[in-house]
C-alpha positions, 0 to 999 in steps of 0.5 A, spaced: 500 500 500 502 507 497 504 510 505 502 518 504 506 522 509 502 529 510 501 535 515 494 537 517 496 545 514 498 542 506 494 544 501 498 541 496 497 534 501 490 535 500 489 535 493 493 530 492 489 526 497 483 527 493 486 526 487 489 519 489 482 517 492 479 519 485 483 516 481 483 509 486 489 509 488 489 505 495 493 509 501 494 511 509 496 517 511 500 519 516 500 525 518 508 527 520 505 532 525 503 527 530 508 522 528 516 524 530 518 517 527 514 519 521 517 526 521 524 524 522 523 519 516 521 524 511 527 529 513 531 522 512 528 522 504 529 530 503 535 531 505 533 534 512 527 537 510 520 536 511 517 536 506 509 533 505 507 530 501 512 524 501 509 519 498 512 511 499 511 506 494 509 499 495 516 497 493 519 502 498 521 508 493 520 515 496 517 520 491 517 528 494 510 533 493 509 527 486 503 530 481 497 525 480 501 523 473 506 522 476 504 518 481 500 513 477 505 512 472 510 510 478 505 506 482 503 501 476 
């Protein structure tokens, strides 16, 4: 399952939420604000910054505020 890391402010983490959701894209999100585990991963994968929304494939691939396109072509 795709894992989305989000924070309860970004609004670029709720459009891709429902575009993800429109497009069938099964997904958890984790929301980095509550999560400091979840927050020190996704400064792991963006060299220090928290940057949201990160989203981790199945496979383990990390992509960084993906577009929807980019995210379905990644996923198949």
């Amino acid at each position: 399952m795709i894992t989305m890391y989000t924070t309860s402010w970004c609004g670029y983490c709720s459009r891709l939420k429902a575009q993800m959701q429109r497009s069938g894209l099964a997904f958890r999100e984790v929301n980095i604000e509550m999560d400091p585990e979840a927050a020190a991963f996704v400064g792991s994968v963006n060299g220090g910054n928290h940057v949201v929304p990160t989203v981790v494939l199945p496979d383990g691939t990390a992509m960084t505020n993906p577009s929807i396109h980019e995210l379905i072509a990644a996923a198949r």
